[in-house]
N, C-alpha and C positions, 0 to 999 in steps of 0.2 A: 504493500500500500504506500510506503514511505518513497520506495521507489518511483510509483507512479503519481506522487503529489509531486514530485523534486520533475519528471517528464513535464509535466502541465505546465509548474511554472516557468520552466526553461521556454517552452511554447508561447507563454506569456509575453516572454520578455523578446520574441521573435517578430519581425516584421514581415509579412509577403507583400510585395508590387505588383499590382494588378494593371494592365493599363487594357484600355476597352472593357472597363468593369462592369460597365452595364450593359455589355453585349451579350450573345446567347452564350461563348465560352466562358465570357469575363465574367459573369454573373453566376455560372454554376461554378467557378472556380473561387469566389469569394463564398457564398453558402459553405463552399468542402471545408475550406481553409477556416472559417469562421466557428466553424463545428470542432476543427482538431487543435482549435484554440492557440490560432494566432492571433496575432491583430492583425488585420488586413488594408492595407492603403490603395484605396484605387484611384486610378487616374483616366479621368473618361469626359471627354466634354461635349456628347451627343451628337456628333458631325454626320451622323445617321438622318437628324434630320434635314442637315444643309445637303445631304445626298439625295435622300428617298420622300421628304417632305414628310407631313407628321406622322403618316401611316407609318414609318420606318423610326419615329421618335424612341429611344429607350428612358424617356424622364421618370417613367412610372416605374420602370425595374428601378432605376434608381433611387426611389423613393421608397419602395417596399425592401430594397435589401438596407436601405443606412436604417429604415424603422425595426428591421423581425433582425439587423445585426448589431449588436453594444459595441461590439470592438471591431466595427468597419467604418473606414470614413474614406470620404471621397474629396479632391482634387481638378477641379473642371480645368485643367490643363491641357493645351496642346502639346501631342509628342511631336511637334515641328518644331516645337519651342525649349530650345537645350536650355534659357536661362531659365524656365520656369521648372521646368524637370529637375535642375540641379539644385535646385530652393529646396524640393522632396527628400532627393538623396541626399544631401548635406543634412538636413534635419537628424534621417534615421539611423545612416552612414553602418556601422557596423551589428546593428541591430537587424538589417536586413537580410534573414533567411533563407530568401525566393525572391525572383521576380519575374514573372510572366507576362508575355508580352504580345496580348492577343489587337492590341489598335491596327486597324487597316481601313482603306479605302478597297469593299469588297469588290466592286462591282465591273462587271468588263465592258460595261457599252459606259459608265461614266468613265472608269480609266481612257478610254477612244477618245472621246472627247473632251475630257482636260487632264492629258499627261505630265505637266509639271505639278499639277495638285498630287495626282496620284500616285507620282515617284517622289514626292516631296516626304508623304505622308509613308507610304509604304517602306520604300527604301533606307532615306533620312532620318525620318521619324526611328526607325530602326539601328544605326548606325550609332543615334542617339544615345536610345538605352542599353547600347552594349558598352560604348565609351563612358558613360555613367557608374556603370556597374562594376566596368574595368577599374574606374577610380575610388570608388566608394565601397565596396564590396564584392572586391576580387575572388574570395571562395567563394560564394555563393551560385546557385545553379541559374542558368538561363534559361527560361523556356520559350521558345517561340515558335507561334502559330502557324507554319506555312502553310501552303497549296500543293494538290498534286496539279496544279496548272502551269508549274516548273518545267513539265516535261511537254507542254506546249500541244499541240495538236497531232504529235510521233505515235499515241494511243491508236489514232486512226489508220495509221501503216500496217494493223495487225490484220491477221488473217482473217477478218471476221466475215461470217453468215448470216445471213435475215430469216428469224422462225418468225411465228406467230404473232409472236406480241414484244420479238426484241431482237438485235441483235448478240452475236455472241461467237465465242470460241470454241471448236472441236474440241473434245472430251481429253486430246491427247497432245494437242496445242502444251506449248513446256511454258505457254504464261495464262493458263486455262485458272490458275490457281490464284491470278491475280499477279499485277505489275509490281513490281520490287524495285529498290534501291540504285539497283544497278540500271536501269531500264534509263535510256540514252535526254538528255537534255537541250542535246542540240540539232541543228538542221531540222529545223521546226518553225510553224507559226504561232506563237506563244499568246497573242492581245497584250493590248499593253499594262494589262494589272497583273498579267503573266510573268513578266519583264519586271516589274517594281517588285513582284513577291520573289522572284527568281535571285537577284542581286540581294534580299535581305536573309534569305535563306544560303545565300553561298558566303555573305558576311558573319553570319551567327558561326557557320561553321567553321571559316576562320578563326576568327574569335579562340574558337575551342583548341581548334591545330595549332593553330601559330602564335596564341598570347599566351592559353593555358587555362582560357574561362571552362568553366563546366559549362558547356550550351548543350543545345538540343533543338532541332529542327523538325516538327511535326508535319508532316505533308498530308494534310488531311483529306480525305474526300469530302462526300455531302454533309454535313453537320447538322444537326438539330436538334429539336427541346422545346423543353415547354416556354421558355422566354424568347425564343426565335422572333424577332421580328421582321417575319418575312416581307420580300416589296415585290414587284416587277423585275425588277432588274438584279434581285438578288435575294436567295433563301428557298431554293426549291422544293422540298416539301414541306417547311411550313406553309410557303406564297401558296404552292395548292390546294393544300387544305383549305385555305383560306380563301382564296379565290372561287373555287368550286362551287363552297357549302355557300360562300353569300350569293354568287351570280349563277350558279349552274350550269359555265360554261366554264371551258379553258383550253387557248392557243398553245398547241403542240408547235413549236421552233425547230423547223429541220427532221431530218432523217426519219420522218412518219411519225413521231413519238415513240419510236421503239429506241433512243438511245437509255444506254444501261449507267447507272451511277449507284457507288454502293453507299450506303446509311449509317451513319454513327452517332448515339444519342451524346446528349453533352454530359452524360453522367459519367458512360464507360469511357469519352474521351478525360474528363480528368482523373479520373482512377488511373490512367497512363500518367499525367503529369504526377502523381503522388508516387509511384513507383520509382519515377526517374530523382524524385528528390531525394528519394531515402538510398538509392546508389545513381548517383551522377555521373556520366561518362564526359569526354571532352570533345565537342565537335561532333558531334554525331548526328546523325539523320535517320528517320524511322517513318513511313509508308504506314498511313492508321488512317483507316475507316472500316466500315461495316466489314470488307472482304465477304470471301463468300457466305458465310453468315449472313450477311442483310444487306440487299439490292436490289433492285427492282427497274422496271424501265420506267420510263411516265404514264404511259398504257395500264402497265401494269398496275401502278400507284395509282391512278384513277379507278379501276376497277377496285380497287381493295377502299377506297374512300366514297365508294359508291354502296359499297357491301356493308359497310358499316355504317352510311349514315343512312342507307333507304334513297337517295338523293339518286336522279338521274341528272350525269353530266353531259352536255354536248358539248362534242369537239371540237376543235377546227384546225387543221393543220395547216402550219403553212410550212411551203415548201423549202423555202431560203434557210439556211442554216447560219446563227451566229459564227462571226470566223473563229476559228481556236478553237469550237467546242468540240468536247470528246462525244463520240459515237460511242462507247464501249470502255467506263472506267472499273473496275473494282483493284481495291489496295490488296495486294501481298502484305499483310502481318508476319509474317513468320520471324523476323528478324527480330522485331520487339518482342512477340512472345517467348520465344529463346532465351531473348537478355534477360526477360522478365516473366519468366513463369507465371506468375501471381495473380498476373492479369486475366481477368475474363468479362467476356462481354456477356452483357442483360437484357440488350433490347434488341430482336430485329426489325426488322422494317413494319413490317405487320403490327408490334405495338407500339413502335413508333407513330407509325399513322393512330393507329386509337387512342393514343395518350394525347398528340395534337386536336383528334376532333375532340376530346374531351378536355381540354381546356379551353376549344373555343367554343364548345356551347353550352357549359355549365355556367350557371354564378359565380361571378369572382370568390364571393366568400365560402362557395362550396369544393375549391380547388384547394388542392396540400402544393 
């Protein structure tokens, strides 16, 4: 017992940096952390809604995590802004535990059309908080959020087949099991939010090789939760669920709607970043989402949020496909599971969809 008072308060006396704290990772990663009793600092100053306009606002996540958390507090800080950020880490300096560093500019048709915001924010904003940390708390772990949109449009050079309701890979196919680490980065069409997370993900890793930070580069697939605040232009299966259940219809982009993207809940993706804290590697990069565990195509996700809500949706496909987008993603885990035994995933896509429609059509106060 004595033992585990003397764990808590050492917890106490820890800091985690959150930045995009009121985003869908940033906000289940502040709940985790605020549960295993850190103090949590986040740094978030809603650019969600200068992107996606108020549909895409996260003020109310932020409201409801500094209310249901005593020891989280938040920072309306731009991570473009190194003198403000360094105000943060001078503050906490050695006290800092963790810092995670989920802030981006998601979206690929805004990155198109304003790429100095979005390499400012992506890239910079990143370059930021590694030079930060490099100064202020050099042991401590890095973690940062990547894309598999690093590996640019190369997904669609696979050997893929058109079934029923999806695209996909022969049984015997040697990436049938999902794209991995090693799968090629360049001679590709990336987008240019491809490009801004590409350069922040190749800097974190530096970082780790060449200075000696503890980082870590998550290349995540589709993400989502229950705080997803999906928009148009970015959040695909929250925006569907969402889109669907109020309008009853929804615009398939390209390749029929049969392109495949694998699902990862934002719960079992931070149970990844808790593993990596408690053994930190240096520089490293690890391929996380759903894998074949949980994917689906948008076809298919429509049929499953039709099943469940009773709702008839109509389609409309349009034929043009965004540039960059993958036809056919699912993550190869295998490398982090290795690292990290420990790790297991809880949700596949199937209650991932039901847990979405069921926060969007219950009462707020009848939601956990």
């Amino acid at each position: 017992l004595v033992g585990s008072e003397m764990c808590i308060r050492d917890r106490l006396m820890s800091v985690v940096i959150i930045t995009g704290s009121s985003g869908l990772v940033g906000s289940e990663a502040v709940g985790f952390f605020c549960k295993k009793g850190f103090d949590v600092v986040g740094i978030d100053n809603n650019l969600r809604n200068f992107f996606f306009g108020s549909v895409g606002s996260t003020i109310n996540i932020k409201k409801d995590l500094l209310k249901n958390n005593k020891n989280f507090s938040n920072y309306h800080t731009d991570v473009r802004n190194y003198q403000g950020l360094e105000k943060i880490f001078r503050k906490y300096k050695k006290n800092i535990a963790l810092v995670i560093h989920c802030a981006a500019q998601p979206s690929h048709d805004y990155g198109k059309n304003f790429p100095n915001l979005d390499f400012n924010i992506n890239a910079a904003g990143t370059l930021n908080m590694l030079e930060l940390t490099k100064k202020y708390c050099s042991s401590s772990p890095f973690i940062f959020m990547s894309t598999n949109k690093v590996y640019g449009d190369n997904p669609n050079k696979l050997k893929l087949i058109e079934i029923n309701k999806r695209w996909e890979l022969k049984n015997n196919d040697k990436l049938f099991k999902g794209i991995d680490e090693k799968f090629s980065i360049d001679n590709c069409t990336h987008s240019f939010f491809g490009v801004s997370k590409t350069y922040a993900d190749l800097i974190v890793q530096e970082y780790g090789k060449n200075i000696g930070l503890k980082t870590v580069s998550f290349r995540g697939g589709c993400i989502t939760g229950p705080n997803h605040k999906g928009a148009k232009l970015h959040g695909f299966l929250s925006y569907l669920v969402k889109s669907s259940l109020s309008k009853k219809k929804y615009s398939l982009i390209g390749y029929k709607g049969k392109q495949v993207r694998d699902n990862i809940h934002s719960f079992d993706l931070i149970n990844c970043f808790w593993e990596f804290y408690k053994k930190p590697k240096y520089g490293e990069v690890y391929n996380i989402g759903g894998g074949r565990f949980s994917n689906c195509s948008i076809i298919e996700a429509l049929e499953l949020v039709e099943k469940i809500s009773n709702i008839k949706i109509k389609k409309k496909i349009i034929k043009e496909n965004r540039i960059g987008d993958h036809i056919w993603y699912i993550s190869n885990t295998s490398k982090f599971k290795r690292d990290y035994p420990k790790w297991k995933q809880k949700f596949d896509t199937k209650s991932i969809i039901a847990v979405s429609y069921t926060h969007l059509t219950l009462p707020t106060s009848d939601l956990v």
